[in-house]
BALOBA-1460 file (C-alpha; in Angstrom, 3 decimals):
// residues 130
<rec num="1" residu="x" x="40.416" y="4.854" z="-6.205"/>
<rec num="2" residu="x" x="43.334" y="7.129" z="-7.040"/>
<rec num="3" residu="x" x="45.005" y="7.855" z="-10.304"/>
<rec num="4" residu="x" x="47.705" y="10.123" z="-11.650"/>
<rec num="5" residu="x" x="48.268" y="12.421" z="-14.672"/>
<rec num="6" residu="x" x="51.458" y="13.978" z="-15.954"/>
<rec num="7" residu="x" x="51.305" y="17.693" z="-15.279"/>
<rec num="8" residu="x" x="50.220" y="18.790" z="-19.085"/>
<rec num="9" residu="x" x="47.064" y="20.667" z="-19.844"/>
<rec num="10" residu="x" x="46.081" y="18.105" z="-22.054"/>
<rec num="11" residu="x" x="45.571" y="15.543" z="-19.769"/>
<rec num="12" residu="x" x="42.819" y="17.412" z="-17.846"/>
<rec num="13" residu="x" x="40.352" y="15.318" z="-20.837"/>
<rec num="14" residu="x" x="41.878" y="11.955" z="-18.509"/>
<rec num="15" residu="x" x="39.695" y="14.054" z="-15.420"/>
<rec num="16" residu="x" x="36.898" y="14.472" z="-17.535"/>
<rec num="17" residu="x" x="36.220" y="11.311" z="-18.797"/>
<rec num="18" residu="x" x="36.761" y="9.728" z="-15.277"/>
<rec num="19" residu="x" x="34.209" y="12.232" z="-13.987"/>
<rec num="20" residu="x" x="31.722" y="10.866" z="-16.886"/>
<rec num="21" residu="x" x="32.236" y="7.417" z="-15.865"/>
<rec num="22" residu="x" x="31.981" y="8.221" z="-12.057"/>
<rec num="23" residu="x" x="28.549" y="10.071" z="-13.332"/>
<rec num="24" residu="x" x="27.167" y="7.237" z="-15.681"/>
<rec num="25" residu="x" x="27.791" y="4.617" z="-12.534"/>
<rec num="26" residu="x" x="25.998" y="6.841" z="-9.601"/>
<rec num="27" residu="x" x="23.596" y="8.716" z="-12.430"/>
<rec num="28" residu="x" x="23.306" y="12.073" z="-10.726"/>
<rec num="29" residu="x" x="21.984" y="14.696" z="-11.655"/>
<rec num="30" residu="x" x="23.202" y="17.311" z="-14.603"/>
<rec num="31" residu="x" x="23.733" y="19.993" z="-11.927"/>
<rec num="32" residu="x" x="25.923" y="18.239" z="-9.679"/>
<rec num="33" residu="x" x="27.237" y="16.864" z="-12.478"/>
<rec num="34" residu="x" x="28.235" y="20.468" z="-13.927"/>
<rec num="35" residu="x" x="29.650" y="21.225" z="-10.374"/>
<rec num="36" residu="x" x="32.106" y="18.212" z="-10.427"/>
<rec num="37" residu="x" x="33.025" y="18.116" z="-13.665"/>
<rec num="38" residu="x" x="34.074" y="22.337" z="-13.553"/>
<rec num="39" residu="x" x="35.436" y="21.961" z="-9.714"/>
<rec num="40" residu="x" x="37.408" y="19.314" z="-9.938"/>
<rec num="41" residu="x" x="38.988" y="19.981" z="-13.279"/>
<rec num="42" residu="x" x="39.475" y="24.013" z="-12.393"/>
<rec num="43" residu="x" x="41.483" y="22.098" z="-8.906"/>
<rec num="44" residu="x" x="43.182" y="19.470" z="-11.606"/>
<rec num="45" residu="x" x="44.190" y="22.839" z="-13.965"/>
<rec num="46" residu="x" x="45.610" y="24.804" z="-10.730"/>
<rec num="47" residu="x" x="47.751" y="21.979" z="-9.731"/>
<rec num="48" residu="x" x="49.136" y="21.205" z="-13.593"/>
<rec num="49" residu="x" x="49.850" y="25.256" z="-13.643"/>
<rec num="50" residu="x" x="50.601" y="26.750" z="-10.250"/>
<rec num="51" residu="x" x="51.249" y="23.499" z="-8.344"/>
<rec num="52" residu="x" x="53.945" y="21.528" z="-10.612"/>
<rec num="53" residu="x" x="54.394" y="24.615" z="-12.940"/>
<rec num="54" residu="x" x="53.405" y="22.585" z="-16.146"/>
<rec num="55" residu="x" x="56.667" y="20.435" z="-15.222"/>
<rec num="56" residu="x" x="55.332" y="16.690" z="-17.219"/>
<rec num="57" residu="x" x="57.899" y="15.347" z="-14.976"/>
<rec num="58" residu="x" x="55.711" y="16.196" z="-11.868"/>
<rec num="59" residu="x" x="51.979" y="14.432" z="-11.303"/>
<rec num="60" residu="x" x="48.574" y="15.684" z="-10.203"/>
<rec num="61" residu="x" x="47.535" y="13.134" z="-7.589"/>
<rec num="62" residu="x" x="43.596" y="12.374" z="-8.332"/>
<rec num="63" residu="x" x="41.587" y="10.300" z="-5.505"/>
<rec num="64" residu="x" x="37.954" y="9.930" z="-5.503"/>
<rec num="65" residu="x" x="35.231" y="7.588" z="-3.066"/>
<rec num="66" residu="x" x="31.897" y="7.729" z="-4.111"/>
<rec num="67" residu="x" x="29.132" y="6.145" z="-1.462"/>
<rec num="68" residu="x" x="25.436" y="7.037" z="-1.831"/>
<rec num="69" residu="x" x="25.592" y="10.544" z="-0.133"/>
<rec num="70" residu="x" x="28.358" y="12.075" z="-1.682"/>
<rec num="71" residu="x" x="31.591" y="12.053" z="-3.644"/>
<rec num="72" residu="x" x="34.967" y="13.510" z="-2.714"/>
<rec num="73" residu="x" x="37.880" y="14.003" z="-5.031"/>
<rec num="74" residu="x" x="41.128" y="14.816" z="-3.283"/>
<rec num="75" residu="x" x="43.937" y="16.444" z="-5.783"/>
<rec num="76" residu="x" x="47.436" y="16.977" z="-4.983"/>
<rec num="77" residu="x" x="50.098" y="18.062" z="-6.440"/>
<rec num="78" residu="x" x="54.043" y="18.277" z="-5.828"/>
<rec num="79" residu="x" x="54.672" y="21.846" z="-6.023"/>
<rec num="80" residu="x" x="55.536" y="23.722" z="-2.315"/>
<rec num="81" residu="x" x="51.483" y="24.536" z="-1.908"/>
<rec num="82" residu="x" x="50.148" y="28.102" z="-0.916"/>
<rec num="83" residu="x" x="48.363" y="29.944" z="1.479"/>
<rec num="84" residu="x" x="44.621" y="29.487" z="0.371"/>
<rec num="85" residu="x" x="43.601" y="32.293" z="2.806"/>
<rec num="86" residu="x" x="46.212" y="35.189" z="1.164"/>
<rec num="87" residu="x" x="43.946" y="34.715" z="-2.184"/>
<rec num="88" residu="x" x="42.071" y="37.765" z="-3.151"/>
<rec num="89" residu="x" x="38.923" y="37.649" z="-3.518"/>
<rec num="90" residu="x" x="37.746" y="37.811" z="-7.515"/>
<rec num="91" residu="x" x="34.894" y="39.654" z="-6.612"/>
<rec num="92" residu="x" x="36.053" y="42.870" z="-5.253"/>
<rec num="93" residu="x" x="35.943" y="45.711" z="-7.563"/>
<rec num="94" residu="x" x="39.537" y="45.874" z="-7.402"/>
<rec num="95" residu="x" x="40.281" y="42.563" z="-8.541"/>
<rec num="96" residu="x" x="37.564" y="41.986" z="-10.860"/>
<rec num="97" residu="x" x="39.642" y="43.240" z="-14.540"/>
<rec num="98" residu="x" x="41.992" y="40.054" z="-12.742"/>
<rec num="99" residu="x" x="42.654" y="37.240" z="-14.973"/>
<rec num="100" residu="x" x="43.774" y="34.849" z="-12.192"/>
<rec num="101" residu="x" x="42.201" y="33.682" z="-8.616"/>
<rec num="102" residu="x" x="38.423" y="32.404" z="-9.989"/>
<rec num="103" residu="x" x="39.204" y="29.095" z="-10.383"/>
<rec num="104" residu="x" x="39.238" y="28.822" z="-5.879"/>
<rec num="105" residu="x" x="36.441" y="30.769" z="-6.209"/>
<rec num="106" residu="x" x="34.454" y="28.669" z="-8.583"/>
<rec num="107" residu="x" x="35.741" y="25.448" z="-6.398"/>
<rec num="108" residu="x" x="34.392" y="26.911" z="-3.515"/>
<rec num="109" residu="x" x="31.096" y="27.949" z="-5.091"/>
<rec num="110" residu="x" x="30.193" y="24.610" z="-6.623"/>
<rec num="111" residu="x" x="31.343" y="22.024" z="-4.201"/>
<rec num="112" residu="x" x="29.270" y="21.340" z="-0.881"/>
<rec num="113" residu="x" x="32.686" y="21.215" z="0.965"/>
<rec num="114" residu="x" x="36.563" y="22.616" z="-0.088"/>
<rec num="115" residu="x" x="39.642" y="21.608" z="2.577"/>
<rec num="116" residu="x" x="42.948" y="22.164" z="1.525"/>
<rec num="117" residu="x" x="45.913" y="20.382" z="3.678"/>
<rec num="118" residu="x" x="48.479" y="22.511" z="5.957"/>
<rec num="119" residu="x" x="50.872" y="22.638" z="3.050"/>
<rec num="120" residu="x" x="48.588" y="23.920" z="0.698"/>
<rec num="121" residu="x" x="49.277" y="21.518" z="-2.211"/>
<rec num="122" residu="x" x="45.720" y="19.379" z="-2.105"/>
<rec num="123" residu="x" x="42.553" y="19.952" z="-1.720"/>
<rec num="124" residu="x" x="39.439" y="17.761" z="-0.912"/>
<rec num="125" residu="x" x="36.122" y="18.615" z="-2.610"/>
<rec num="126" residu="x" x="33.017" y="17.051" z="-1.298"/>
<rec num="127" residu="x" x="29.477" y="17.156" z="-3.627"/>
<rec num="128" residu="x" x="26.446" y="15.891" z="-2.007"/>
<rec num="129" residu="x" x="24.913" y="14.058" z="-4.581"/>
<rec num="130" residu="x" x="21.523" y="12.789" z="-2.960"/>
């Protein structure tokens, strides 16, 4: 299934109550739960801010499938993308007082599986959820 959302902040709720309904169908657990519901909206957030610059013109491109393994969300955007790999790590000591760069980091730490496309403007996270 795929939906859209204007690129505002606001409409990240939209994510979270899809995420809620996706959870109350499959009824997994609160963990993987917790993982989906911060991974997917920290991916939503980037592409509303970096992606499509909150432009509400532009849309963040939301697909999910959901089969009795796992769940994937795909999010895209329709900014230019970016190098995933030129990101700076959030842990180093000298990027730690940072503000930005922990919401790839958190993707990365919760889902099971993170692939971004050549452009750089979507990303794929998989959860395992049995």
């Amino acid at each position: 299934m795929k939906i859209e959302i204007p690129s505002q902040i606001e409409n990240i709720t939209e994510i979270e109550k899809l995420i809620d309904s996706i959870s109350d169908k499959v009824n997994i657990s609160s963990d993987i739960y917790a993982n989906i519901l911060v991974g997917v909206t920290e991916a939503v957030k980037n592409s509303i801010i970096h992606g499509n610059d909150l432009d509400p013109q532009k849309n963040v491109y939301i697909e999910y499938a959901v089969n009795e393994k796992y769940i994937t969300f795909s999010i895209g955007d329709m900014g230019t993308g970016f190098d995933y790999y030129s990101i700076p790590d959030p842990t180093l000591p000298e990027n730690i007082e940072k503000e930005t760069g922990r919401g790839l980091f958190l993707m990365n730490c919760l889902a099971d599986e993170v692939i971004y496309n050549d452009a750089g403007n979507e990303v794929s996270l998989k959860f395992y959820i049995n």
